[in-house]
C-alpha positions as CSV (number, residue, x, y, z in Angstrom):
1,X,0.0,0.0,0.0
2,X,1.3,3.2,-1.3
3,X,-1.0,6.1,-0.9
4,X,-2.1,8.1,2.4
5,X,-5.3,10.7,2.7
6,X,-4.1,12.9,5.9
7,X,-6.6,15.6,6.9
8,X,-5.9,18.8,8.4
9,X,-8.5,21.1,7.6
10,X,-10.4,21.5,11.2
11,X,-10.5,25.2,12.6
12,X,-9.3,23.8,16.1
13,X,-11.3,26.1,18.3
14,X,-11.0,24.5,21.4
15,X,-7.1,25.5,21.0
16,X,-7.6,29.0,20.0
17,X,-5.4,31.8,20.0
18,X,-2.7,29.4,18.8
19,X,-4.8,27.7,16.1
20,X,-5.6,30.7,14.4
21,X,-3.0,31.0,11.4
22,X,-1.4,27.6,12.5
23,X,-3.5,24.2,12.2
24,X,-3.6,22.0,15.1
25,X,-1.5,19.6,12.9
26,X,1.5,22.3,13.7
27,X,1.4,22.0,17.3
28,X,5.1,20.5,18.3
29,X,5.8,17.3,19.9
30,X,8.9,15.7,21.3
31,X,10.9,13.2,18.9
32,X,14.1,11.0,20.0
33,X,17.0,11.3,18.9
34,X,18.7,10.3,16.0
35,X,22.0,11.0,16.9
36,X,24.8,11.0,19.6
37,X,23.3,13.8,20.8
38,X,20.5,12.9,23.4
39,X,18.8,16.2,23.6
40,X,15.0,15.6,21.8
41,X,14.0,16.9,18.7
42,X,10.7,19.0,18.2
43,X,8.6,18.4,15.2
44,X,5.1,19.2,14.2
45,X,2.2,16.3,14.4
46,X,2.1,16.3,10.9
47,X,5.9,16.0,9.9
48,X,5.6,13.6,12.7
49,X,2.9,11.4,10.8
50,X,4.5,11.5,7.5
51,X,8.1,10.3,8.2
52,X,6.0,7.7,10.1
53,X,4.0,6.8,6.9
54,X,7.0,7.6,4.7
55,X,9.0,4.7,6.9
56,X,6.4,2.1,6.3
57,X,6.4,1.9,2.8
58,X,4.0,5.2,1.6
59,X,5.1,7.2,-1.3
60,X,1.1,9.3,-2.5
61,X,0.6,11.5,-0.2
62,X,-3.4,14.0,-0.4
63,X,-2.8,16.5,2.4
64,X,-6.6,18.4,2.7
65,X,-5.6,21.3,4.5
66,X,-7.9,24.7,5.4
67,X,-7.7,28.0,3.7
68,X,-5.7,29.7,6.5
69,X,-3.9,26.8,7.9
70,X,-2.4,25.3,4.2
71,X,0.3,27.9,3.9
72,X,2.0,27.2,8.2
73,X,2.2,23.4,7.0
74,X,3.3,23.8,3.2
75,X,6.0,26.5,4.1
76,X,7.1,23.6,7.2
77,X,7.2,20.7,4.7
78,X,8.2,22.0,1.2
79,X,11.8,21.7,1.0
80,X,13.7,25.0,1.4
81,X,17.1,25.1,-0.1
82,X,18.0,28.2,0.8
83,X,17.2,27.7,4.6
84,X,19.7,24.5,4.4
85,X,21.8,27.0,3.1
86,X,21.8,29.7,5.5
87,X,22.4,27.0,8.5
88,X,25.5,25.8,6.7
89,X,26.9,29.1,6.3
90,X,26.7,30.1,10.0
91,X,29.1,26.6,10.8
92,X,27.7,26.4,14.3
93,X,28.2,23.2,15.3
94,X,24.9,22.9,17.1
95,X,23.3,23.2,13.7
96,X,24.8,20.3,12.0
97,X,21.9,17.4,13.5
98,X,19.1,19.9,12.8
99,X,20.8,20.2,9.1
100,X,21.0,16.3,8.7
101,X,17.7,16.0,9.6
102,X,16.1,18.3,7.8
103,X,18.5,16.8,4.4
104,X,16.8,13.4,5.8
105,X,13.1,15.2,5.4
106,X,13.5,16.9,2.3
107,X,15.2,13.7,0.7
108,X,11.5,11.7,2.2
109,X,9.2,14.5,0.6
110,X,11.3,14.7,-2.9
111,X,11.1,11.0,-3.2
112,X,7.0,11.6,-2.5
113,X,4.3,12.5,-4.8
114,X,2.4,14.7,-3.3
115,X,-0.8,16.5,-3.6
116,X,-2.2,19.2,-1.5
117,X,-5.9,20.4,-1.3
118,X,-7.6,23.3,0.0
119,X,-11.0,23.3,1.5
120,X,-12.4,26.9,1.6
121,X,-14.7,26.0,4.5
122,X,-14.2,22.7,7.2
123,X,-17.1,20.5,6.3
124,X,-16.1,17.3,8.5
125,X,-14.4,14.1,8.4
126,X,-16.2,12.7,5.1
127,X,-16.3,15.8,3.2
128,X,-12.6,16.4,3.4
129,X,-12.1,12.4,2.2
130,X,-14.2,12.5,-0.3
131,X,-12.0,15.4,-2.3
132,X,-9.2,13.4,-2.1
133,X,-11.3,11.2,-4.8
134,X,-10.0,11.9,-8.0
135,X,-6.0,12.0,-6.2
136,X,-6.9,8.1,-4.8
137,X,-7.9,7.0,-7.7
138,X,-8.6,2.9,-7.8
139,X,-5.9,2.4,-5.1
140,X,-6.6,1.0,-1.8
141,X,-5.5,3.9,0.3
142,X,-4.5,4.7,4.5
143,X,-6.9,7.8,5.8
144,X,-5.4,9.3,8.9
145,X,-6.6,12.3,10.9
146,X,-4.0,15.3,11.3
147,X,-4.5,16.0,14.7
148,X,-3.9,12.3,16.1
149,X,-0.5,11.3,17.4
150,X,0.5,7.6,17.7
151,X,4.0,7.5,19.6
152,X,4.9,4.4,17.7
153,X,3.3,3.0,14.4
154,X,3.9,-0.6,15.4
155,X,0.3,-1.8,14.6
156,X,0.7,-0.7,11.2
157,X,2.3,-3.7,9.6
158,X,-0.1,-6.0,11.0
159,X,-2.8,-3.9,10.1
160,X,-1.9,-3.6,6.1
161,X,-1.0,-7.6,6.3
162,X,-4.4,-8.5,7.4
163,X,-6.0,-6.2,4.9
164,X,-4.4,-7.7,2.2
165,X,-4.8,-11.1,3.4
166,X,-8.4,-10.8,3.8
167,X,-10.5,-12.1,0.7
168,X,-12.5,-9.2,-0.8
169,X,-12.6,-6.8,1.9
170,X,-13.3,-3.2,1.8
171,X,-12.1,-1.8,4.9
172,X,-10.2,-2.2,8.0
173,X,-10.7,-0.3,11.4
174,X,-8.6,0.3,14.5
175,X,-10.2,-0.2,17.6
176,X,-9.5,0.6,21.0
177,X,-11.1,-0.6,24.4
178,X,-12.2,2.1,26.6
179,X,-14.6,2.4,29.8
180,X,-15.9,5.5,28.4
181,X,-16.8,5.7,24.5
182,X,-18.6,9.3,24.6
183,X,-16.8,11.5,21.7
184,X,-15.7,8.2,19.5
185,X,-17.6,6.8,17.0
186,X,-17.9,2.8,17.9
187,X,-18.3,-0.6,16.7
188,X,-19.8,-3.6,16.9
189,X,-17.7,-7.1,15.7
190,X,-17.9,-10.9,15.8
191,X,-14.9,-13.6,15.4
192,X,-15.1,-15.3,12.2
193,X,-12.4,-17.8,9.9
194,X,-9.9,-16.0,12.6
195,X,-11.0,-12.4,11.9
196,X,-12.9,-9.8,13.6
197,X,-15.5,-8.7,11.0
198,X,-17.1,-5.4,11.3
199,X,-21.2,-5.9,11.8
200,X,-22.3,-2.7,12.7
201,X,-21.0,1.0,13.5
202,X,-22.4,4.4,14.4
203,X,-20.9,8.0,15.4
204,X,-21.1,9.5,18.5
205,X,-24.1,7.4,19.7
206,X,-25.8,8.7,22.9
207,X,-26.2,5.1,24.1
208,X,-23.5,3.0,22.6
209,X,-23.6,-0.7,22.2
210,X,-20.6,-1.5,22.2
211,X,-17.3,-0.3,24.3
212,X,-14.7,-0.4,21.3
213,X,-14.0,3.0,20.0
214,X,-13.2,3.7,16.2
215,X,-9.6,5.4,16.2
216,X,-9.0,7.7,13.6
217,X,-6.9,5.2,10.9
218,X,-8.3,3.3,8.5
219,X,-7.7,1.4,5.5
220,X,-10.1,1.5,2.9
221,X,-10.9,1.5,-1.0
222,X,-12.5,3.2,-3.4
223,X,-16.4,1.9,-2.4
224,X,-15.7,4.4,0.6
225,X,-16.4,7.3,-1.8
226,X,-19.7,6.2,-3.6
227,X,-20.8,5.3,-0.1
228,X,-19.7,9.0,0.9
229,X,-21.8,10.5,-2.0
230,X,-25.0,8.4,-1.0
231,X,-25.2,9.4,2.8
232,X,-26.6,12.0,4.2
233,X,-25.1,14.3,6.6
234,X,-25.0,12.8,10.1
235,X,-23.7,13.9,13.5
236,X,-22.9,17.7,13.8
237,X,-24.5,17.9,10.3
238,X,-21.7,17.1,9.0
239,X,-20.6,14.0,6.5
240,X,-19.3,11.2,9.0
241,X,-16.8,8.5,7.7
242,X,-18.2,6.1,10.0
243,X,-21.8,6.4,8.1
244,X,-20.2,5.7,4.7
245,X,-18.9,2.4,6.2
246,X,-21.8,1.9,8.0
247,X,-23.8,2.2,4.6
248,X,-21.1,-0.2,3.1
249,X,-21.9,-3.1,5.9
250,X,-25.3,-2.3,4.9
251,X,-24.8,-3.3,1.9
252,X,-22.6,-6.9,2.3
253,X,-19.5,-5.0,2.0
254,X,-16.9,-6.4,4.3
255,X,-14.6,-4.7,7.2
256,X,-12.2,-6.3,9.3
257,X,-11.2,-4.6,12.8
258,X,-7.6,-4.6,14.6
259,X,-7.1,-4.5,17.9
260,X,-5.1,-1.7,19.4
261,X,-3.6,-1.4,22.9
262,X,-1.1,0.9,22.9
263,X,-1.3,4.8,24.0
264,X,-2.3,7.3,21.5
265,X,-3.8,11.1,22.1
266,X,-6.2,13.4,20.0
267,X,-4.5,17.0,20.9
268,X,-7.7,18.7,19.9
269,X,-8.5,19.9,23.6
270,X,-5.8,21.7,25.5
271,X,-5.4,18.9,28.2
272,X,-5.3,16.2,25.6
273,X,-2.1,18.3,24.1
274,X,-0.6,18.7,27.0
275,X,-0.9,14.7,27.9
276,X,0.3,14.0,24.3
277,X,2.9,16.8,25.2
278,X,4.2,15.7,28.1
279,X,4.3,11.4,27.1
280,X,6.1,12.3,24.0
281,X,8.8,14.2,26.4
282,X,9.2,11.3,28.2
283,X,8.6,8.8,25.7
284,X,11.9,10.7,23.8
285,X,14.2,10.8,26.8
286,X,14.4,7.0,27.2
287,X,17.3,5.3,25.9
């Protein structure tokens, strides 16, 4: 699997000031080194999810990006010479790491094809997949929110193996255990042949049915946008992913869910950021 749908196109009130001119998706975490040096590194979310992606195998890249935001993340992850050029010419050594990493980056996103589009107005989670249509194409594709940070991308391996193993399957889902479901969309699944098919979904129900919330990765083809253009809008009047697939299972189509265990965080709240903040700290400190 080659090709990767991020979306980045949310207003991210609930961290205003700083999400005014810079998206969510902007907001720094702590990376480990990659050096002799132990001190951390800082990146953005989103540089953070594409070297990620990038490292397991992912070479199409559709960024959806708002009006306002597109120009913080395009001017952080279009390669600038001339900023390479100005660190070499100060010869400080403390600037030789950040210069081989940013050679490392712009070597990742020159070896990319990459396409960027610009929604004039947020319209949800569906909405911003379903322009990334014509970019997708007939490939089976990875769809990842911008503003959710996975430490570690450990689970997904697995998750592509199973995907492609699995005979004529549409979708796959992550999905995470939790005591309290309210916020997540959720899902409902049964053992089968050694899988974990998909029967039923639904976003942000008031009474769910199930405790296993739908993390924001998924693996999907191109019946995902037909299924987009048939629904109506759903929860916040908005178009929902998880109604698209729920009209797919509707219809016979088939999903498979993984399992995942491991910590995550959605930095869209200001405590969220700061847990996703502070784990990443520690999380890049350990040798």
């Amino acid at each position: 699997m080659k090709t990767a749908v991020i979306t980045t196109g949310g207003l991210g009130t609930r961290l205003l000031t700083v999400t005014k001119v810079n998206p969510k998706t902007m907001l720094p975490l702590y990376v480990k080194s990659t050096d002799s040096d132990l001190n951390p590194f800082l990146q953005p979310l989103i540089e953070i999810i594409f070297n990620n992606l990038y490292d397991h195998g992912f070479r199409k890249f559709c960024f959806i990006v708002g009006k306002k935001g597109q120009y913080s993340i395009k001017n952080h992850l279009i390669p600038d010479p001339n900023f390479l050029k100005l660190l070499k010419s100060r010869n400080n050594p403390i600037d030789k790491r950040f210069i081989r990493m940013l050679e490392k980056s712009y070597k990742k996103y020159s070896n990319s094809e990459i396409s960027w589009i610009t929604q004039s107005t947020p319209m949800g989670f569906g909405h911003a997949l379903l322009s990334a249509k014509k970019f997708v194409g007939d490939d089976n594709f990875l769809l990842h929110a911008g503003d959710a940070y996975f430490p570690n991308y450990d689970f997904l391996t697995p998750m592509i193996n199973a995907f492609k193993k699995s005979d004529d399957t549409t979708g796959s889902i992550l999905l995470q255990h939790k005591k309290n479901v309210e916020g997540y969309g959720i899902a409902q699944i049964k053992r089968k042949n050694h899988e974990n098919l998909v029967i039923n979904v639904e976003e942000k129900p008031k009474k769910p049915k199930s405790n296993l919330a739908i993390l924001p990765v998924y693996l999907l083809d191109k019946n995902i946008f037909s299924s987009l253009k048939k629904i109506s809008h759903g929860y916040n009047g908005e178009l929902q992913v998880t109604d698209a697939i729920k009209y797919l299972l509707d219809n016979e189509k088939k999903f498979i869910a993984n399992n995942f265990s491991s910590n995550w965080f959605d930095i869209g709240t200001v405590h969220r950021y700061y847990d996703a903040l502070s784990y990443s700290y520690k999380e890049s400190l350990k040798i």
